[in-house]
N, C-alpha and C positions, 0 to 999 in steps of 0.2 A: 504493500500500500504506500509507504513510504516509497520507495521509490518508483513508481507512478504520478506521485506527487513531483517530484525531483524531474521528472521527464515531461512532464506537464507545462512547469515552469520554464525549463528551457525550451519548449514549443512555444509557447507564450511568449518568451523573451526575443525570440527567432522574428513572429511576428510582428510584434509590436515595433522591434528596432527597426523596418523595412514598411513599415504600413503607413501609406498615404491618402489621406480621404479626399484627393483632388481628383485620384483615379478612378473613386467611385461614379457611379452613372447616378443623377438624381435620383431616381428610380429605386438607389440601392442604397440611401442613407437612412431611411429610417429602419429598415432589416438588417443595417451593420448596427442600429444603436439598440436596437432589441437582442440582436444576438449578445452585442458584448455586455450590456447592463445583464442578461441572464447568468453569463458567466459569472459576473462579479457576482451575483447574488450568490449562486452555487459555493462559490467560494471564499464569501463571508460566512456560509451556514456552517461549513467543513471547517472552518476556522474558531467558529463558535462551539461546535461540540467538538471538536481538539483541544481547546483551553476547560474546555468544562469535564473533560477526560482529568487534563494535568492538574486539575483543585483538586478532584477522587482521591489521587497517589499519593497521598502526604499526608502529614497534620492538617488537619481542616483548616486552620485561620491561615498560617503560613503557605501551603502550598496553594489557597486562593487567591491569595496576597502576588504571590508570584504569577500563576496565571493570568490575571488581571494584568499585569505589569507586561508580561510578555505578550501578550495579545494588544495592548495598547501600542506598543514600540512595533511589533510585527506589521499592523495594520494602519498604522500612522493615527489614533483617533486618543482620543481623552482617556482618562484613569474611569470616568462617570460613564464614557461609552461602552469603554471594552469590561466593565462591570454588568453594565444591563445583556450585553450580547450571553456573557459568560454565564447570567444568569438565567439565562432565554435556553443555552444550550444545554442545563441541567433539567430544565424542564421537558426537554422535546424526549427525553427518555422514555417516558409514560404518555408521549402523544404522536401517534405511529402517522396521522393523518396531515399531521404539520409539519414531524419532518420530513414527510415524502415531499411536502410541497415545496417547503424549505431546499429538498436536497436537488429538485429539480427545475432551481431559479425562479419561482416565483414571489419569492417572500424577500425583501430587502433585511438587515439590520435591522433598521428602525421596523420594520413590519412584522418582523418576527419578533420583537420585544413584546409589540402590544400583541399579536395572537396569542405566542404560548403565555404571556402571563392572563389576559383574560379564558383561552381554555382550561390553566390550572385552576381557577376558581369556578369555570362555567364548562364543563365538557360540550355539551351540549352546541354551543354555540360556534363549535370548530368550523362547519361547512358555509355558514354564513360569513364569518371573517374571511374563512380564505377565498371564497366567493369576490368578497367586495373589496380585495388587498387583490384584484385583479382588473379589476375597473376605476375601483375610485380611487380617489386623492389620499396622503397619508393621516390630513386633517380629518377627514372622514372614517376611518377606519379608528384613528384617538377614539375620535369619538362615539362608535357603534362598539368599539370595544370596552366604553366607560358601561353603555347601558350594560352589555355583557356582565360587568363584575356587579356591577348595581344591583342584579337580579338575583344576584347569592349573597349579598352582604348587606350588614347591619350599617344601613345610612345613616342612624340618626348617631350610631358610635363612632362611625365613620368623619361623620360632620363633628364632632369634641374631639375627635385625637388633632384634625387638620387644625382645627382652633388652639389647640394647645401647643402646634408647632408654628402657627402663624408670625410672619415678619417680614418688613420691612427694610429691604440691605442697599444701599448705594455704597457705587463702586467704578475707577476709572482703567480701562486696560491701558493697553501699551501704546495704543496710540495714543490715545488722552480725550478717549471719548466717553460722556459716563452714561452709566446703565442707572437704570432702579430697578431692582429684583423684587416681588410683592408673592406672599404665598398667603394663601387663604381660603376660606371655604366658597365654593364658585357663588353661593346667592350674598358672598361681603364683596367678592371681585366683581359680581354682576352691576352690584349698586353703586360701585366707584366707576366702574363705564358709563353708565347711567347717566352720572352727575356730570361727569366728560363729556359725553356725547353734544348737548344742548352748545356748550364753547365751541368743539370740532366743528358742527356745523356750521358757527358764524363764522369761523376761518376758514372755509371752505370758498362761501359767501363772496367774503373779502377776496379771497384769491380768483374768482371767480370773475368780479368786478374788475382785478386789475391782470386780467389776460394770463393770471398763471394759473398751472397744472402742477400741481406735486401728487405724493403718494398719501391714500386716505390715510396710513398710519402718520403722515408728516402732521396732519391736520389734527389727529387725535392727542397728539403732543402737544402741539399748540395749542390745543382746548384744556389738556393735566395743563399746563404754565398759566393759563387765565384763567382757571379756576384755582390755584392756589395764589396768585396772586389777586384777586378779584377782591381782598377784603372784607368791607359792609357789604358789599354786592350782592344782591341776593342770588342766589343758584334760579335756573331755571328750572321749574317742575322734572323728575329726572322719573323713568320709566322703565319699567322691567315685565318682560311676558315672559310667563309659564303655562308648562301645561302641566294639567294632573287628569289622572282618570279618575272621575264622580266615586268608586267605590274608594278606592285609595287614596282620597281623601279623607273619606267617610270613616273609612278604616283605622287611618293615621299609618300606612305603610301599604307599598304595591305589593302583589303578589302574581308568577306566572309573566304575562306580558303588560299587563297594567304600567303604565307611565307616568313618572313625576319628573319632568324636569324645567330647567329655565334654560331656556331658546338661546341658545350657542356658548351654554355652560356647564351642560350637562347634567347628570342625574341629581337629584338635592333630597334629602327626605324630607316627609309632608310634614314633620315640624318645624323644617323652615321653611317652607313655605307659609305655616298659619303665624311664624313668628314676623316673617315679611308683610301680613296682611296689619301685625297689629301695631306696625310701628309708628304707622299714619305718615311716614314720609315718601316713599317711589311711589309713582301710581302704577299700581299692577295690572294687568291685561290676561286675564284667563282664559286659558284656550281647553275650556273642559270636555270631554269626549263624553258621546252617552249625552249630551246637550246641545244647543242648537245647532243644528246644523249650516254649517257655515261655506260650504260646497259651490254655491249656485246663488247665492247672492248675487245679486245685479242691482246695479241704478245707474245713471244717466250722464256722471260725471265724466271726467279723462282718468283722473285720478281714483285708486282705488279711497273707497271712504274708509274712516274709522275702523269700522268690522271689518271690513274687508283686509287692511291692511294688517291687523294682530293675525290674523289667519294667514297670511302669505309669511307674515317673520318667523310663524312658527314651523308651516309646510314645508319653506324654504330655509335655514339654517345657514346653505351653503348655495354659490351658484348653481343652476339648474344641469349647466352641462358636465355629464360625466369625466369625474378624474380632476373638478376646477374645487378645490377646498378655500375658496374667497367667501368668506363668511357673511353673516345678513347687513352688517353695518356698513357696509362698502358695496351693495349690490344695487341695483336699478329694478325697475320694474317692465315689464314686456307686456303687451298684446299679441296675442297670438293673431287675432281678429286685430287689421289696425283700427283703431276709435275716427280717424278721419273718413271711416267708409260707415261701419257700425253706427256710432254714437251711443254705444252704451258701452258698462266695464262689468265684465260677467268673473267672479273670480277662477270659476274653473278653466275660463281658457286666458289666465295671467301666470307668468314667469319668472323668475328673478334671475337675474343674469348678472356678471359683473361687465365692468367697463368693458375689456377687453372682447370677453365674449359680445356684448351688445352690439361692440362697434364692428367685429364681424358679419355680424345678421345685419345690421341697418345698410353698412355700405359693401359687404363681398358677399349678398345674400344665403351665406349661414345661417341653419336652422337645427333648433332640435327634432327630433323625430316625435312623432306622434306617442302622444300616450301623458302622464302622469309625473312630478317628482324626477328625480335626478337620470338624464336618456341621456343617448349619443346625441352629438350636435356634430354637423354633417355641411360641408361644402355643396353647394350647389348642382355639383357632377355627382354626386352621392346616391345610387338606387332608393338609399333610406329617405330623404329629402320629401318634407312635405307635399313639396310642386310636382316630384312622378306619381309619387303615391294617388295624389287628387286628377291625374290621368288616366292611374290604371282605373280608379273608381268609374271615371266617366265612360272608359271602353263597356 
């Protein structure tokens, strides 16, 4: 085995020193970067259960200590990366269905940390993750693997340990650029964006007026800076949506598939949610299942109204087109039906897209595909393309 690995690498090395992607045909660059991202996965996973082999052999703390060290130096990555890999490949022991997928390039580093650690607490939810660690984005996958653990674990113990480790750390690297690090339970991180959001917007605004474009996070920064420095100022009413299911509320905890969470923070237990209700300060937006239905709402405006829009922040989470993990606060709104033909806004045939995605639909007629929630979204030459589809209809 060893030395297949040994022969491997100088194949690898053979090519790589000789490999020129000017000689590819257009046609052959996106199946040279599928092929070699697969490789690389294959051979992060073999590298992760090899260090998670070398922790086995030893004194537990020491010869982990070590692995971790050598798989970090090996692979060029952090002490905190080649930590979670190492501990990613001690779990695939007892998960036969991840490391296959694992061994056969589908699963990145980062994607194999969140599956096998959400199938060690969720068996169950194995084919789902690897499922969507094949389509979507890694943002999305975080986060389908939060609900995962969510569904076997004590949320509301869960929400008192994160509070007990909570902080606030500023810090400047090497360049001389500073961070704020913030750890805390997502419905205290929710309501600090919240309070954010309402600034962000008006620098947005501004930049708007004066012919500039920056990155939505640039603006969210400058909305943290104007609301700490803002003083007397009063904050702007600040807003937070969740969803709960009517029983697990009722309940005081989900059960099975029941859902509690807040809309791109993931799962919360329903004591905080009833603790957000009593605080009297966010204004909260329930999006409760098993109650009205919010599907097929329509009325006359361009804009989606009020209901309509807490329903779209929560449907949509993340842009609509598969594998784009831009989340709700940086997303636009779509017509699928354009309003200048219509003149009505039906939520079920509304979309969220991000910028990037938008500006392809508007100007290089890019479309999602038919149907629901997060689809392929498709170039205009595309079989899948709404425009054939609504020809083959009409043959």
């Amino acid at each position: 085995m060893c030395q297949t690995l040994a022969e491997l690498r100088r194949a690898a090395a053979c090519l790589a020193g000789r490999f020129d992607p000017a000689l590819l045909a257009p046609d052959q660059l996106a199946q040279a970067l599928r092929d070699a991202g697969a490789i690389e996965k294959m051979m992060s996973s073999v590298a992760s259960l090899t260090a998670a082999r070398m922790a086995a052999t030893g004194p537990t703390a020491t010869a982990a200590r070590q692995a971790v060290r050598e798989l970090a130096h090996a692979s060029g990555t952090s002490l905190f990366e080649a930590n979670r890999a190492l501990e990613a490949g001690k779990l695939l022991t007892s998960q036969p269905d991840v490391t296959a997928a694992a061994l056969a390039g589908e699963l990145s580093r980062q994607q194999l940390a969140l599956v096998a650690g959400a199938v060690a607490v969720n068996a169950g939810a194995a084919p789902k993750l690897l499922a969507l660690a094949k389509t979507g984005s890694l943002q999305e996958l975080s986060d389908e693997s939060a609900r995962a653990r969510a569904a076997h674990q004590d949320l509301e113990g869960r929400r008192k340990a994160i509070h007990l480790a909570r902080s606030l750390r500023p810090y400047t690297d090497a360049s001389g650029t500073g961070h704020l690090l913030a750890k805390g339970t997502p419905e205290e991180i929710a309501m600090v964006m919240a309070c954010i959001r309402p600034f962000a917007d008006k620098a947005f605004e501004r930049a708007r007026k004066e012919g500039r474009r920056e990155r939505p996070e640039a603006y969210a920064f400058d909305g943290l800076i104007e609301l700490a420095t803002a003083g007397g100022t009063k904050a702007p009413k600040t807003e937070i949506i969740y969803r709960v299911d009517l029983p697990a509320l009722l309940r005081g905890y989900p059960v099975d598939d029941e859902v509690c969470e807040i809309a791109g923070f993931g799962p919360v237990s329903a004591q905080a949610v009833v603790d957000l209700m009593d605080c009297g300060d966010p204004i909260l937006k329930a999006v409760v299942t098993k109650g009205k239905d919010v599907v097929n709402v329509t009325h006359l405006g361009r804009r989606p109204n009020a209901h309509q829009q807490t329903a779209l922040d929560w449907l949509f989470p993340t842009c609509a087109a598969e594998a784009c993990g831009t989340r709700a606060s940086y997303l636009e709104t779509d017509h699928r039906l354009e309003w200048s033909k219509s003149h009505f806004t039906v939520l079920g045939l509304l979309d969220r897209l991000c910028r990037y995605h938008h500006h392809l639909k508007t100007y290089q007629g890019w479309a999602l595909v038919h149907g629901r929630g997060k689809r392929a979204f498709v170039p205009p030459d595309d079989s899948r393309h709404p425009r054939h589809t609504h020809i083959e209809e009409r043959r």
